[in-house]
Every structure is written in structure tokens, then in C-alpha cells.
MARVOGU-616547 format. One record per residue: residue number from 1; residue in three letters; x, y, z of N, C-alpha, C in turn. Coordinates in nm, 3 decimals, always signed. Each point is the difference from the previous one (the first is absolute). Layout:
BEGIN
    n  res   n_east  n_north     n_up  ca_east  ca_north    ca_up   c_east  c_north     c_up
  NUM  ALA        X        Y        Z        X         Y        Z        X        Y        Z
...
This chain:
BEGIN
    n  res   n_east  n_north     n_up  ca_east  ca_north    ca_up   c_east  c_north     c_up
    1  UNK   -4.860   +2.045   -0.306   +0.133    +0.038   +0.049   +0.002   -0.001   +0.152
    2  UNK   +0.136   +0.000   +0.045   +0.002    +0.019   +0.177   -0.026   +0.124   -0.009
    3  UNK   -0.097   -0.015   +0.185   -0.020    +0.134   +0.054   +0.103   +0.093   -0.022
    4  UNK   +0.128   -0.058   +0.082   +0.139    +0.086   -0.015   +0.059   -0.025   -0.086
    5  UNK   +0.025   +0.151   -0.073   +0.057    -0.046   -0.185   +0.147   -0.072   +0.027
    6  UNK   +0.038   +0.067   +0.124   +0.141    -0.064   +0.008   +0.023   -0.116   +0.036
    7  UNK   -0.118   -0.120   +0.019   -0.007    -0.088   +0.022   +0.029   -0.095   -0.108
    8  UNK   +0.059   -0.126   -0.031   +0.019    -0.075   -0.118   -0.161   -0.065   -0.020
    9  UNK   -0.044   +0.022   -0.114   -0.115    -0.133   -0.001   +0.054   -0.153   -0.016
   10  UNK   +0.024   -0.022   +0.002   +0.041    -0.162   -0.020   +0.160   -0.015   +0.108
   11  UNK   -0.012   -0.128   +0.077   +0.094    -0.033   +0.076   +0.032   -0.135   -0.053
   12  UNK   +0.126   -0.054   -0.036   +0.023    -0.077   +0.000   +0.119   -0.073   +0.104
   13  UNK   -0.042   -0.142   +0.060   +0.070    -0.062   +0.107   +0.079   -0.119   -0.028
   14  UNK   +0.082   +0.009   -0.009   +0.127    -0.144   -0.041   +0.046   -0.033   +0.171
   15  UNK   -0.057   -0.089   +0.030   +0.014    -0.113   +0.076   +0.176   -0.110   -0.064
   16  UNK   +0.092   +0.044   +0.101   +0.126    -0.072   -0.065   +0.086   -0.030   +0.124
   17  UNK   +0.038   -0.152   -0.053   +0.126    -0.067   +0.070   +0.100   -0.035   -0.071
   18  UNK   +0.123   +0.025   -0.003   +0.098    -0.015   -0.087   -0.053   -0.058   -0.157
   19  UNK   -0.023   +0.162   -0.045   -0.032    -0.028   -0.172   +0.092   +0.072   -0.077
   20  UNK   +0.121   -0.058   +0.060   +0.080    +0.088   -0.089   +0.027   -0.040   -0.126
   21  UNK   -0.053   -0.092   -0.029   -0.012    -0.091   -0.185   -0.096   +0.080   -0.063
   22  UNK   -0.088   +0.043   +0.064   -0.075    +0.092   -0.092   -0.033   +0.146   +0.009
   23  UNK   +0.052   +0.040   +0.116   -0.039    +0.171   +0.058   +0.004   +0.068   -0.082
   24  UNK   +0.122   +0.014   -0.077   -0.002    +0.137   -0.080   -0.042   -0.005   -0.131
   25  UNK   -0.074   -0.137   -0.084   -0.064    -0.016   -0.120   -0.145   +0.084   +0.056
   26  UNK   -0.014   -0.059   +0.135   -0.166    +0.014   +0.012   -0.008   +0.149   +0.024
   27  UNK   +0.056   +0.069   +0.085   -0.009    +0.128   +0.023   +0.010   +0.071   -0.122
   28  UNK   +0.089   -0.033   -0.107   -0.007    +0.085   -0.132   -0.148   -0.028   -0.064
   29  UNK   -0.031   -0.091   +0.015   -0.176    -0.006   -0.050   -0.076   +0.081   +0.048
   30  UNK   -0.032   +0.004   +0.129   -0.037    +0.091   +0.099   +0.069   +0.130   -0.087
   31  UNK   +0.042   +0.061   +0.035   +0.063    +0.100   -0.040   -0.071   +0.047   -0.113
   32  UNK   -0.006   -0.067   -0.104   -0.024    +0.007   -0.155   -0.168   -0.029   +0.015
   33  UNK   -0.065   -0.015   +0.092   -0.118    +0.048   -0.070   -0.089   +0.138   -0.023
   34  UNK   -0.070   -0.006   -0.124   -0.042    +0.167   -0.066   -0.075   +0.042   +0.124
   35  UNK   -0.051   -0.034   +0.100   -0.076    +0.085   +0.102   +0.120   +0.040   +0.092
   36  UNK   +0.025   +0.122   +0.058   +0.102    +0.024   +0.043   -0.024   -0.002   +0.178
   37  UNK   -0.125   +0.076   +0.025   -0.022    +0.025   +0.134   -0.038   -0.084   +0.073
   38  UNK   +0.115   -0.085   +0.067   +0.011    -0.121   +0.101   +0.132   -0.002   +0.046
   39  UNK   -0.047   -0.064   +0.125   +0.121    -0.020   +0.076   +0.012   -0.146   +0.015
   40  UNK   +0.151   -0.051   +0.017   +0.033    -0.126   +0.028   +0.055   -0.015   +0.141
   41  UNK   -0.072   -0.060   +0.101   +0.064    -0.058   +0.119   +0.042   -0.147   +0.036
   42  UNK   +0.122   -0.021   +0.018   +0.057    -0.102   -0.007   +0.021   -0.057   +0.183
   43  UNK   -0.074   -0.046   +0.004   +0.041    -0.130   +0.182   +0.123   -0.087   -0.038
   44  UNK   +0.098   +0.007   +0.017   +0.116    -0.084   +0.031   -0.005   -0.084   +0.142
   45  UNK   -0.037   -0.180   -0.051   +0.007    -0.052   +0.136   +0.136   -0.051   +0.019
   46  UNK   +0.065   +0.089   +0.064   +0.160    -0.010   +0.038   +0.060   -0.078   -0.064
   47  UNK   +0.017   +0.023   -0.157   +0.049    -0.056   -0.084   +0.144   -0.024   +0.045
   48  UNK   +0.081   -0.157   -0.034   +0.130    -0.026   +0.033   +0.110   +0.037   -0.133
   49  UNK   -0.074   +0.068   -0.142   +0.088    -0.032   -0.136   +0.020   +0.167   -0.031
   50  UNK   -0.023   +0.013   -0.102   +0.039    +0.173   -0.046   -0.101   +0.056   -0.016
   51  UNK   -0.152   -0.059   +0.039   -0.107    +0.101   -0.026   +0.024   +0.104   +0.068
   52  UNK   +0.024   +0.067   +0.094   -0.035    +0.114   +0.075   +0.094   +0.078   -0.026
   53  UNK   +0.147   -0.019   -0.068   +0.098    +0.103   -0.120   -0.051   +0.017   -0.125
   54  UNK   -0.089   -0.055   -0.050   -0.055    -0.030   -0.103   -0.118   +0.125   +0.023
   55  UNK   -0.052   +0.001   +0.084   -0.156    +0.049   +0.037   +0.010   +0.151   +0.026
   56  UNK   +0.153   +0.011   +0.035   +0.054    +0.177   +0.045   +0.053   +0.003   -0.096
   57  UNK   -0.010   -0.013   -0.073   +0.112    +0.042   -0.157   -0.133   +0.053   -0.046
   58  UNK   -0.091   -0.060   -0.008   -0.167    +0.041   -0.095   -0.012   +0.131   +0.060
   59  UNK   -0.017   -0.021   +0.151   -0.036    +0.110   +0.068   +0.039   +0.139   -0.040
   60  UNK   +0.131   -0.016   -0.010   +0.065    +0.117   -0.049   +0.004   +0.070   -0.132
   61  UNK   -0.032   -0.138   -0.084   -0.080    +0.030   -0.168   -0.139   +0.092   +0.000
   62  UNK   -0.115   -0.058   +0.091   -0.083    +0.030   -0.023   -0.069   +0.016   +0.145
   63  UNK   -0.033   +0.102   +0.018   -0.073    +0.075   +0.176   -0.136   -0.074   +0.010
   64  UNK   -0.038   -0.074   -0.090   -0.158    -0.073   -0.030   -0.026   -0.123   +0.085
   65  UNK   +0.169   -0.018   -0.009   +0.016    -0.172   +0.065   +0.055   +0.040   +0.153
   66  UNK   -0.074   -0.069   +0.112   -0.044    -0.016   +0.146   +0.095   -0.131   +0.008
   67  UNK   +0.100   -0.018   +0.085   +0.093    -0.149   +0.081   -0.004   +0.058   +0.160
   68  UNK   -0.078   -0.096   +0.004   +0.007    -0.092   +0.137   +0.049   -0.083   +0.024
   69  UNK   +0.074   -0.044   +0.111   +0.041    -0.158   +0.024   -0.018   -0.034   +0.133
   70  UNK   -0.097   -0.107   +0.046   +0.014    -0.083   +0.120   +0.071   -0.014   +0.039
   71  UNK   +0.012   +0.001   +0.178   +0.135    -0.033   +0.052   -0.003   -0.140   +0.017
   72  UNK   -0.123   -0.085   -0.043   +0.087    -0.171   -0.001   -0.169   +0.008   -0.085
   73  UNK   +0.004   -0.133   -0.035   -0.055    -0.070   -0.153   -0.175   -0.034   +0.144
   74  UNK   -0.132   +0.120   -0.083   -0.088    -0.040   +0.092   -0.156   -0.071   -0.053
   75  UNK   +0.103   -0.110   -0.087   -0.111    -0.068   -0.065   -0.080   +0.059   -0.142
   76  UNK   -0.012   -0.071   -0.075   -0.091    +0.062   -0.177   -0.137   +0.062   +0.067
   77  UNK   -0.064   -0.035   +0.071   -0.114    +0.039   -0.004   +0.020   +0.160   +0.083
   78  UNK   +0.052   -0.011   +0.116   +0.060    +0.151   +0.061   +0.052   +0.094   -0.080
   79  UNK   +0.068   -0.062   -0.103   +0.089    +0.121   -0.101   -0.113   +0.044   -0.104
   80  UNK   -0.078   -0.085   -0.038   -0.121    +0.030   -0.095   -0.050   +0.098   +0.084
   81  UNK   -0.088   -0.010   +0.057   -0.045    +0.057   +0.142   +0.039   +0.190   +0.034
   82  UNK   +0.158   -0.024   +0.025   +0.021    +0.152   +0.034   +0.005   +0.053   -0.113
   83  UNK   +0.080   -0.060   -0.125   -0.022    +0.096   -0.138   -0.194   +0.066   -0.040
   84  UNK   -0.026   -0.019   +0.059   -0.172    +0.002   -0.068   -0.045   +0.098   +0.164
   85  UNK   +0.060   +0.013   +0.112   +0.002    +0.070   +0.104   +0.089   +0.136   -0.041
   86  UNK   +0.065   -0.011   -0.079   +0.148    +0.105   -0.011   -0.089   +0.120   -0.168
   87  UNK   -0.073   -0.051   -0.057   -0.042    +0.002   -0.102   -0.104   +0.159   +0.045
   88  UNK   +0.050   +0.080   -0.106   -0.036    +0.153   -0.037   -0.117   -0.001   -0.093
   89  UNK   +0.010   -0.071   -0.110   -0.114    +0.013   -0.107   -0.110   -0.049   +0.013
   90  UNK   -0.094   +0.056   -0.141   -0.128    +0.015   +0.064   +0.009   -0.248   -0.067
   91  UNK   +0.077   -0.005   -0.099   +0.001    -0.131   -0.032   +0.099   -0.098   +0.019
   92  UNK   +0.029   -0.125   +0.022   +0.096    -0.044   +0.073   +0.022   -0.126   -0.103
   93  UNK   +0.150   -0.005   -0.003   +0.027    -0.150   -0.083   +0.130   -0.129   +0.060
   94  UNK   -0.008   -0.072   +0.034   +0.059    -0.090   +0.050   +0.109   -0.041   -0.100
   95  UNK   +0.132   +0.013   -0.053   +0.088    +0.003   -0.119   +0.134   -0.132   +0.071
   96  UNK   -0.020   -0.088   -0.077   +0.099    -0.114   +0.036   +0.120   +0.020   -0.081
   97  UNK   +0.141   -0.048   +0.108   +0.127    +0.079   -0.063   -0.004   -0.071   -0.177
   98  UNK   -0.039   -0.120   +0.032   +0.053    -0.079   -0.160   -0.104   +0.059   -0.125
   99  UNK   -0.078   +0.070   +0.059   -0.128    -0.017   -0.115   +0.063   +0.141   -0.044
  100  UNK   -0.081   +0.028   -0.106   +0.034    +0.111   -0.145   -0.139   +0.055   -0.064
  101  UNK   -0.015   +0.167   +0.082   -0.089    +0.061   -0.064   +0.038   +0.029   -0.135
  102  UNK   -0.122   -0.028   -0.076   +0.071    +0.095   -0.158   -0.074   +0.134   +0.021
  103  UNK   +0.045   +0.096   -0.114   +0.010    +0.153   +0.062   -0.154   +0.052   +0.000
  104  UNK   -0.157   -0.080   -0.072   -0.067    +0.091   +0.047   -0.104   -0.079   +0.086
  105  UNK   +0.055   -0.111   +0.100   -0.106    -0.085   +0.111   -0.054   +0.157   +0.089
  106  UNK   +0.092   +0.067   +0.020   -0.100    +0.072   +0.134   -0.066   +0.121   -0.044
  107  UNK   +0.049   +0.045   -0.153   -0.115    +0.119   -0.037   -0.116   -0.124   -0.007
  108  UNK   +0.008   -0.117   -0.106   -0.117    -0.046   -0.030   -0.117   -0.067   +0.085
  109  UNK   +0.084   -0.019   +0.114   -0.081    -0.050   +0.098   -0.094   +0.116   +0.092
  110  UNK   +0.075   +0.091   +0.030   -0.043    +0.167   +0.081   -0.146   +0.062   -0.118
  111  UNK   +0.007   -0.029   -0.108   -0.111    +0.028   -0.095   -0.106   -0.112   +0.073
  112  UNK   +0.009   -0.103   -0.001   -0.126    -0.114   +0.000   -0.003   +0.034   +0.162
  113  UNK   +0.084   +0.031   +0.098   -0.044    +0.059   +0.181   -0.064   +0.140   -0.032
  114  UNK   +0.058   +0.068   -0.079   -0.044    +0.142   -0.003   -0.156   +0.050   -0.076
  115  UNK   -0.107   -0.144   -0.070   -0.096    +0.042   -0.113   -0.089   -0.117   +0.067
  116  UNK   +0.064   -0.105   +0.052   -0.066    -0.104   +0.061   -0.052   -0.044   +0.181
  117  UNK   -0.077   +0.067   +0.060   +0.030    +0.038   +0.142   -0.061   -0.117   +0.057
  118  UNK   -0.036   -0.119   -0.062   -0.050    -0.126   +0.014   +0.132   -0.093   +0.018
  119  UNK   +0.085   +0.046   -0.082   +0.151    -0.109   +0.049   +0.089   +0.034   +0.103
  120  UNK   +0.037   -0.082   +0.024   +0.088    +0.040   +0.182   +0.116   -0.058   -0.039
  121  UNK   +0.051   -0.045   -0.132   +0.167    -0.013   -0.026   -0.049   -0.055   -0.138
  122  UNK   +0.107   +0.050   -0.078   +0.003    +0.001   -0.169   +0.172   -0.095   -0.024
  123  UNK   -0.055   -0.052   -0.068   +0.151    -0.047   -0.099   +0.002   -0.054   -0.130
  124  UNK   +0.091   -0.040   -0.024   +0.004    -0.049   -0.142   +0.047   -0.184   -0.059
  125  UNK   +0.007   +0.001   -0.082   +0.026    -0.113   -0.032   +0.172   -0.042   +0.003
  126  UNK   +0.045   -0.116   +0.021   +0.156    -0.042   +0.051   +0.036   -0.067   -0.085
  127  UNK   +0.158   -0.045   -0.043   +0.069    -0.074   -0.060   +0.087   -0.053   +0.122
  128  UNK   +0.039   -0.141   -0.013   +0.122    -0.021   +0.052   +0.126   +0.026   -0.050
  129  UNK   +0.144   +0.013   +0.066   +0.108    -0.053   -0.065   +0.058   -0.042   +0.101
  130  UNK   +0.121   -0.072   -0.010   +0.096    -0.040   +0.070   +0.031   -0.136   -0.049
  131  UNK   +0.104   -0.068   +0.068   +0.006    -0.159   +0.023   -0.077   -0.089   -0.040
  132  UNK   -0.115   -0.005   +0.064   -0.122    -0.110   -0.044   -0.041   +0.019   -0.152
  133  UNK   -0.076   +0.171   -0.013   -0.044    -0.001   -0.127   +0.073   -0.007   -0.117
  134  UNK   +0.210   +0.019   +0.008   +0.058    +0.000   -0.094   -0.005   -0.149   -0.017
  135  UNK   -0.010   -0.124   +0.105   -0.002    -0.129   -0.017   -0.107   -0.048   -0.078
  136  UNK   -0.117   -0.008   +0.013   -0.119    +0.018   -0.036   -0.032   +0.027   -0.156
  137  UNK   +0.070   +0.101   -0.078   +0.027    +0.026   -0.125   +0.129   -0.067   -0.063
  138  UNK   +0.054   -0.052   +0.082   +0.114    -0.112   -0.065   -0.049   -0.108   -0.032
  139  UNK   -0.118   -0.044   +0.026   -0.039    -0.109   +0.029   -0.052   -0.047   -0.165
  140  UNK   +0.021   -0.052   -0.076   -0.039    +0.024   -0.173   -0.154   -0.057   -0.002
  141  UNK   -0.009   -0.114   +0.101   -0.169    -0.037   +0.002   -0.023   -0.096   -0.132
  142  UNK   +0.098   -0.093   -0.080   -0.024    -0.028   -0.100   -0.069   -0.181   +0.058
  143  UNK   +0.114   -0.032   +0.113   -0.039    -0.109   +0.049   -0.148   -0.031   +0.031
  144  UNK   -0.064   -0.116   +0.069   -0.126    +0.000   +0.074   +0.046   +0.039   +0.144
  145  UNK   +0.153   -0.094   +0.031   +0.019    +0.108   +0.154   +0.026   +0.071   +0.007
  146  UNK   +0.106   +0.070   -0.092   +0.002    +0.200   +0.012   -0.138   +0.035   -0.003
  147  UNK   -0.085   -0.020   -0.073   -0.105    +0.058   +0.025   -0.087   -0.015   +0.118
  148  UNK   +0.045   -0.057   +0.013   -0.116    -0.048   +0.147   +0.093   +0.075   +0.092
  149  UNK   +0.094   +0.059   +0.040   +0.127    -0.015   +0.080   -0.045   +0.183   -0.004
  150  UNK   -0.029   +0.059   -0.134   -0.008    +0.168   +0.004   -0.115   +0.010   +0.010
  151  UNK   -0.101   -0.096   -0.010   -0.123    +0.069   +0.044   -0.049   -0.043   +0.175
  152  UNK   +0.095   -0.102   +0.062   -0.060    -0.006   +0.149   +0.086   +0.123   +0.039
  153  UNK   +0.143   +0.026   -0.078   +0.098    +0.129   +0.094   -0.071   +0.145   -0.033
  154  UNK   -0.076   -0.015   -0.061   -0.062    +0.119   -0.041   -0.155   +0.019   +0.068
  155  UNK   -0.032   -0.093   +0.035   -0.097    +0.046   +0.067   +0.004   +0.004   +0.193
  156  UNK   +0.152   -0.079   +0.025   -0.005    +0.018   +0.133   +0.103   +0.184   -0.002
  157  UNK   +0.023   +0.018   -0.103   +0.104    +0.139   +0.057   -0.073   +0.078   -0.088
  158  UNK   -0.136   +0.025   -0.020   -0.078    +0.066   -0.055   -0.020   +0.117   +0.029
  159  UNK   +0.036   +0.146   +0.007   -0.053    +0.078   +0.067   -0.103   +0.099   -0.021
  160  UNK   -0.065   +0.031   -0.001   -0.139    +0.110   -0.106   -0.066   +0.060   +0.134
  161  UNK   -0.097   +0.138   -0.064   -0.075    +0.056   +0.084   -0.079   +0.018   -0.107
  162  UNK   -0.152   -0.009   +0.117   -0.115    +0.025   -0.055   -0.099   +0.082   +0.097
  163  UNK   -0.077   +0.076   -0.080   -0.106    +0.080   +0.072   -0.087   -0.044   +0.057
  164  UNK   -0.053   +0.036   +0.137   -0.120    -0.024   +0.072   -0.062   +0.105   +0.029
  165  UNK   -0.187   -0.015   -0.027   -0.082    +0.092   -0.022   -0.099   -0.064   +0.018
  166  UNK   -0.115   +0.070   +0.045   -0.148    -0.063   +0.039   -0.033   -0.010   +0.134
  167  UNK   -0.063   -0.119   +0.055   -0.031    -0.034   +0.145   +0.115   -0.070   +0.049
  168  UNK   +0.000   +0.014   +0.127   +0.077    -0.025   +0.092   +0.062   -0.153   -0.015
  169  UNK   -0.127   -0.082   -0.039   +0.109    -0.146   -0.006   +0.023   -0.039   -0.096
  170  UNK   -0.069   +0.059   -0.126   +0.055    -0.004   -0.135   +0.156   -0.006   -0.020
  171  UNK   +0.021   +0.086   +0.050   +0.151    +0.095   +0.032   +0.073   -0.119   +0.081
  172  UNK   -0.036   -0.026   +0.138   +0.110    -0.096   +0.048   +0.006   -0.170   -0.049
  173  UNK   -0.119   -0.041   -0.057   +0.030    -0.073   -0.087   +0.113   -0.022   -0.112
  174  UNK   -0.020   +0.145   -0.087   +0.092    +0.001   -0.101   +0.173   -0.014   +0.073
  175  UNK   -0.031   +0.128   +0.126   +0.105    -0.022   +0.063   +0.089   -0.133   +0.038
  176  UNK   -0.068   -0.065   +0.012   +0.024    -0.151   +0.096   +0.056   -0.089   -0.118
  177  UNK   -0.070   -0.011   -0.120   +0.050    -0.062   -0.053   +0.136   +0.030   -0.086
  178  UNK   +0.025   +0.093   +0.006   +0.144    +0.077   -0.091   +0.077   +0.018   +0.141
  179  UNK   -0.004   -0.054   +0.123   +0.069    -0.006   +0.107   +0.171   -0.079   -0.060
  180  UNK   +0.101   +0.130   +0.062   +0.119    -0.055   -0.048   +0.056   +0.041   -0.142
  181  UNK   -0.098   +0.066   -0.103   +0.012    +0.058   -0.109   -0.005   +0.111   -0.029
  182  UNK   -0.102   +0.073   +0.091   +0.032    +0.128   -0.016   +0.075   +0.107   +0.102
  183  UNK   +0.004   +0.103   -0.078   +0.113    +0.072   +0.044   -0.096   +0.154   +0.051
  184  UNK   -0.084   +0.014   +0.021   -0.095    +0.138   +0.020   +0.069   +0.069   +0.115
  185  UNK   -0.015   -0.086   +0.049   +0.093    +0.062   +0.191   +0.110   +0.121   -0.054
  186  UNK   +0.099   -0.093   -0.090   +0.094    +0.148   -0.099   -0.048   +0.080   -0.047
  187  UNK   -0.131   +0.072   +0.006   -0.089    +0.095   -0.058   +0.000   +0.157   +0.021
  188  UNK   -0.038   +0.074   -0.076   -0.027    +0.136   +0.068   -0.096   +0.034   +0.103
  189  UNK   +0.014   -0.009   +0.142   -0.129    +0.015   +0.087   -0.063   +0.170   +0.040
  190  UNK   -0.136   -0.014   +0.069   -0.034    +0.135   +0.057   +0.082   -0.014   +0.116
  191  UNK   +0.075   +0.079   +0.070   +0.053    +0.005   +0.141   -0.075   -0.009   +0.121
  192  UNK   -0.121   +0.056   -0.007   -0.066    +0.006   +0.144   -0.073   -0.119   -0.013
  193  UNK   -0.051   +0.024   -0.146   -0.095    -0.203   +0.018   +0.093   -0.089   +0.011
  194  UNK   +0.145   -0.013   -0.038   +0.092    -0.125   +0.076   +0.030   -0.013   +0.121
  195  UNK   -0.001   +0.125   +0.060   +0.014    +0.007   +0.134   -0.059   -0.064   +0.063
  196  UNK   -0.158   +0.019   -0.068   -0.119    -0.101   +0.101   -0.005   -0.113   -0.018
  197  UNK   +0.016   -0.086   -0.131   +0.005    -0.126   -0.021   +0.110   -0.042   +0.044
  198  UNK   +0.119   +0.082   +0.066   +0.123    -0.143   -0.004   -0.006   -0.033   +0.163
  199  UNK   +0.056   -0.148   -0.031   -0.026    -0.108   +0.112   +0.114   +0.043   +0.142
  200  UNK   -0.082   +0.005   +0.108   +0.081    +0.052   +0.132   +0.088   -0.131   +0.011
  201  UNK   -0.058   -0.098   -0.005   +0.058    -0.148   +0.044   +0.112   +0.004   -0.053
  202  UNK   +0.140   -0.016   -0.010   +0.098    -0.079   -0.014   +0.029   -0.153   -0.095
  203  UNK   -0.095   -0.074   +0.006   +0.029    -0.113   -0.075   +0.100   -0.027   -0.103
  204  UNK   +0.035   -0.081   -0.030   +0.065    -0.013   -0.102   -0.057   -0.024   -0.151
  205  UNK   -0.083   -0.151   -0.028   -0.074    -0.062   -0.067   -0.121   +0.100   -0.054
  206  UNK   -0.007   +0.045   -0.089   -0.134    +0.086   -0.049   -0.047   +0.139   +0.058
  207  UNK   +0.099   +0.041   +0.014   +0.003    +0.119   +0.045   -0.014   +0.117   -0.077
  208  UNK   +0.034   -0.040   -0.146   -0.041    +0.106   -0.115   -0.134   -0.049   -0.075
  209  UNK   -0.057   -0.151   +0.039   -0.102    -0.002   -0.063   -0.148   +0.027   +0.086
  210  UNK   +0.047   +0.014   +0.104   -0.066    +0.034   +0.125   -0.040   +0.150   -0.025
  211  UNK   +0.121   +0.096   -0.027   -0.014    +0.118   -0.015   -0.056   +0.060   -0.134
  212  UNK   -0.016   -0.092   -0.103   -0.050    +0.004   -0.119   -0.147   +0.004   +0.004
  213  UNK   -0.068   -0.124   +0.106   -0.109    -0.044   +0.011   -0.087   +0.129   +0.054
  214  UNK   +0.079   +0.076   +0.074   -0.068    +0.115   +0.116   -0.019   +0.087   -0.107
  215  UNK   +0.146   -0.002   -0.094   -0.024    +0.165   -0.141   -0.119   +0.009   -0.094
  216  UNK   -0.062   -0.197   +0.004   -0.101    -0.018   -0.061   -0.166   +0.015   +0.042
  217  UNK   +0.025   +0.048   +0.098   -0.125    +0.015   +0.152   -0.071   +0.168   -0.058
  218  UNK   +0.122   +0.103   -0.026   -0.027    +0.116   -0.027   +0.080   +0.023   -0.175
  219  UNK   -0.018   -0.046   -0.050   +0.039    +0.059   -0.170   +0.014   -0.112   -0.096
  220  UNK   +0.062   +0.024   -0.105   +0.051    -0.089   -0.157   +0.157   -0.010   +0.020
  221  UNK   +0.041   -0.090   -0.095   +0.128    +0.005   -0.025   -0.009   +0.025   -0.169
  222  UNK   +0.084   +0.075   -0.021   -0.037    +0.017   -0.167   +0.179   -0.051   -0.034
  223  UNK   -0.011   -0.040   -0.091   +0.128    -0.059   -0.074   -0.032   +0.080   -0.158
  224  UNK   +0.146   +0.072   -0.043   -0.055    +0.058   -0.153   +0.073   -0.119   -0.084
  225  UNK   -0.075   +0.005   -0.074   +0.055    -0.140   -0.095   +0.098   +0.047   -0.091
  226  UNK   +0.144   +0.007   +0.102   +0.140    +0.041   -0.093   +0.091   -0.032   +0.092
  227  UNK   +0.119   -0.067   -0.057   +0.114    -0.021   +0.064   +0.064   +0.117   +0.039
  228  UNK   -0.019   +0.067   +0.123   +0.102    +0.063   +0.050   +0.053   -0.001   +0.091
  229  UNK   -0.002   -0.119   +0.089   +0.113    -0.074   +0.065   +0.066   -0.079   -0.019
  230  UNK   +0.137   -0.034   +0.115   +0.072    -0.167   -0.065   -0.014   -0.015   +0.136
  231  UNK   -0.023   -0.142   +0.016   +0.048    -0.070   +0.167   +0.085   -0.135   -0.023
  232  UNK   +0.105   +0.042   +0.047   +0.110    -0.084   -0.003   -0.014   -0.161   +0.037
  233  UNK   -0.013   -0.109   -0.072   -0.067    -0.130   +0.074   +0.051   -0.066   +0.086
  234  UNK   +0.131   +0.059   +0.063   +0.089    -0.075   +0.093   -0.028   +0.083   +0.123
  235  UNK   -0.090   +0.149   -0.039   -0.008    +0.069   +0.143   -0.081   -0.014   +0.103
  236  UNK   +0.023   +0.095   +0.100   -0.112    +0.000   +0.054   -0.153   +0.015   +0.005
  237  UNK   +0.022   +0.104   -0.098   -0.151    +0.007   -0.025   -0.080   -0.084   -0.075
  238  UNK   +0.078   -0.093   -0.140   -0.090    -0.070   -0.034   -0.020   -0.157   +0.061
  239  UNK   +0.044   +0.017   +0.127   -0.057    -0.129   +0.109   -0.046   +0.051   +0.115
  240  UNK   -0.078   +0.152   +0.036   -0.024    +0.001   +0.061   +0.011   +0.011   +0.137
  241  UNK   -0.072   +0.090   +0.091   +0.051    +0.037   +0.135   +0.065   -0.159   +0.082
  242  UNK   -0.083   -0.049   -0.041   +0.104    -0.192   +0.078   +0.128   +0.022   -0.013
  243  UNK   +0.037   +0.007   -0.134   +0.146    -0.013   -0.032   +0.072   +0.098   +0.028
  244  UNK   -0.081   +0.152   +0.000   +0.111    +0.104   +0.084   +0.027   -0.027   +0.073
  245  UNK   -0.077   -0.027   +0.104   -0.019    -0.086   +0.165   +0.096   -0.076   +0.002
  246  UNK   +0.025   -0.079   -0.070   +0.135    -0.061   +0.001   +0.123   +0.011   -0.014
């Protein structure tokens, strides 16, 4: 538990630029999961649409949820950045507006941080939905080119996480090659060990796998083998800090 009881254990940080297509699905997820003691802080990079009416309406629902907003838009990697600077708990989670906790990712993950002092961020296993994957299952596959057609679209919009454990290059091996597929970065982290691994530099290009590589220097990544996320395949997160960047 935190030192200070009145402290939340778990912080969660939504990094958002006009998401007003999905704000208030995702926050009700948030909301709805069985671990109660967390707080949600939200960085608004001077959104131009209805997120930030959207974001004070929660506020006023629920005292749990933290809005901030930039006074002008200071880049994905800066907004990542101060949410994880702004951050109270003893564990920290990076929460993308499109993606969808189901209700027990952060008790089940806080068990495998809380019994396991070898892992430095826990998560679970993902589903897609959206656009792509509803296309993808339309696809009947009876042809030789439908078939060929759902299995190249399926393996370039593939998204999965997997665990790394052992020696040091064991780990970035596995890493390297599931580059672009996995999703761990969306994970439950320790707070003070992210602090130390994340990257001062600015870059754009690999900037979360950069910061992945450092989480792998000092701990595991444990993945529990159960769907209790969704990452949306048109979002940001399942293409990655590049494509926020963009």
C-alpha cells in the first residue's frame, strides 16, 4: 500500500487531443473497474473539439478524475512525460482515449506488482476492435485470394503482448522481434522504476521502445494470459508512439 493512506495507489494518465469520439465510453471503463483506489489524470493538449466539456462533466461525477489542459498542443512525448511527472501513486498506467479497460485489468494486474517484486509493469492479454478488425471478419476466406487477403491483413494489424523474463538479451530479442505488435508500454507500471527508465530525449521514432528497452535493464514484463483489454485498431495506441507523433 502507499505510505500515505490518502494517497491513491494506482494513477492512471490519458494523454488526449480531441477524443471526443471516444472520451466518455473510455472513462466509463475506467470508472468501472473492481479496484477502486486510483486516480485518473487527464493532460489535455489544447484540444480544438469537446474534449475539455466532456472532461469537466466527469470531474464533477467523480473527484478521482484530475483535467488539465495545455495552453497550446506540447507534443505526445511532453504530454506522456508530465502525466507520469503529475502522478501520486505508488503504480502508474499510461490509458489511451480509444482503448477499453474491462473491469478487473487493474485489480489483476496490482496482484502480479504486488506478489511479484521482479516485474516492473504487468498486463494482460488484448483483443482488437474497430474498423479493420470488423473488416477482417467479413472477409468469408472461401476464395484462394480472400484467403490470402485475411491472412497478410491479419498479420500486418496484428496486435498481441507477450512476456519477457530471464537475461537481459533474451528479453530484447523477444522484444525486437514482436516490434510494432505489442502493446506492454499500455501496462500497469512501478512509478519510481518508470521514472528512471523513461527517455529524457525528445525523439519521435522509438521512443516507447527505447523506454521499454531501459524497463528491461531492471525487471520482467509479465502479461496474464486473459483478455482484459481492447485497443482500438484505427488508434493510437495500436500504431504506436510514431503514429501519436503524428
Amino acid at each position: 500500500m502507499s505510505k500515505n493512506s490518502n494517497l491513491p495507489l494506482i494513477t492512471m494518465g490519458m494523454p488526449i487531443f480531441n477524443g471526443e469520439k471516444f472520451l466518455e465510453k473510455r472513462l466509463d471503463s475506467l470508472l468501472k473497474q473492481s479496484y477502486k483506489n486510483f486516480e485518473i489524470i487527464i493532460s489535455d493538449n489544447a484540444s480544438t473539439d469537446q474534449t475539455e466539456s466532456i472532461c469537466k462533466k466527469f470531474v464533477k461525477i467523480d473527484s478521482r478524475i484530475i483535467y488539465l489542459r495545455q495552453e497550446k498542443n506540447i507534443g505526445a512525448i511532453l504530454n506522456f512525460k508530465f502525466l507520469l511527472n503529475k502522478a501520486k501513486g505508488k503504480y502508474f498506467i499510461w490509458t489511451a482515449v480509444d482503448d477499453i479497460l474491462l473491469p478487473t485489468f487493474l485489480e489483476s494486474n496490482l496482484k502480479i506488482l504486488e506478489s511479484q517484486k521482479n516485474v516492473i509493469c504487468s498486463t494482460s492479454k488484448i483483443e482488437s476492435y474497430g474498423e479493420k478488425t470488423d473488416y477482417i471478419n467479413k472477409i468469408s476466406g472461401k476464395s484462394l485470394i480472400e484467403r490470402l487477403e485475411k491472412k497478410v491483413r491479419r498479420y500486418f494489424w496484428l496486435i498481441e503482448n507477450i512476456s519477457y523474463s530471464g537475461l537481459f538479451g533474451k528479453k530484447i530479442r523477444n522484444l525486437l522481434k514482436k516490434r510494432g505488435r505489442e502493446q506492454v508500454f499500455y501496462g500497469l507500471f512501478r512509478t519510481e522504476q518508470l521514472k528512471k527508465v523513461i527517455i529524457d530525449d525528445n525523439f519521435q521514432t522509438g521512443w516507447d521502445l527505447a523506454l521499454l528497452i531501459n524497463a528491461l535493464k531492471i525487471g520482467d514484463i509479465h502479461v496474464i494470459d486473459k483478455i482484459l483489454a481492447l485497443r482500438y485498431d484505427g488508434g493510437d495506441s495500436s500504431g504506436g508512439m510514431i503514429n501519436y507523433a503524428k
